[in-house]
N, C-alpha and C positions, 0 to 999 in steps of 0.2 A: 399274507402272500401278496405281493404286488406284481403286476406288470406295465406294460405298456404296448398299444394297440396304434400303429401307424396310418391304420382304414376301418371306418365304419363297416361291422360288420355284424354278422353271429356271435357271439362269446361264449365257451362253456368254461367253468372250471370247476375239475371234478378230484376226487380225494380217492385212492384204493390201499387196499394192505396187502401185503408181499403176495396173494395168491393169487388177485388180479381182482376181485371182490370192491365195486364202488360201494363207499361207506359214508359218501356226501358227496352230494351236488352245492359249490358254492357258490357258482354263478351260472344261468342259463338263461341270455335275454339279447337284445340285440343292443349292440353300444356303437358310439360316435367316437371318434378316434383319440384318444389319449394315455394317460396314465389312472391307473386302477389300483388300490388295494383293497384285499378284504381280510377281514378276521376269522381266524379258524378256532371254533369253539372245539376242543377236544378232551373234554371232559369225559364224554363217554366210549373212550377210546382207551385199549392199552397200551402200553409202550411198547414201541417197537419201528422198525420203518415203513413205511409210507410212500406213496408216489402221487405228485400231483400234477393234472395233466392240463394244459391252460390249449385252448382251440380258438384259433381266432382266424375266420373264414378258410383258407387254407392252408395256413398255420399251425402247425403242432409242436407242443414243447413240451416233455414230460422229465419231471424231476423228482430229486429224492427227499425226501424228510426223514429225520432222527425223532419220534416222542418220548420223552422220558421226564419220568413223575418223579 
């Protein structure tokens, strides 16, 4: 999952499944302004969709994912 962060700020990204249920925090730290990516380990996850929400100081962006094994 990548993004990209215009202002140093707070960053959270977090992982849920279709009920609203957070099933990972993949980032939660304060960052310097740039481009990010992280690895989503989903191993112990079933397939199905997913939403992942990226928070970057007043920023909010929440998207979808498909996992399938």
């Amino acid at each position: 999952i990548s993004w990209q962060s215009p202002a140093a700020s707070w960053q959270t990204l977090k992982i849920y499944d279709v009920l609203g249920n957070e099933v990972a925090i993949l980032v939660n730290e304060y960052k310097q302004a740039g481009k990010y990516e992280v690895e989503f380990d989903a191993s112990n996850l079933a397939s199905g969709l997913y939403l992942y929400r990226i928070q970057s100081g007043s920023f909010v962006e929440t998207k979808k994912m498909i996992l399938l094994r």
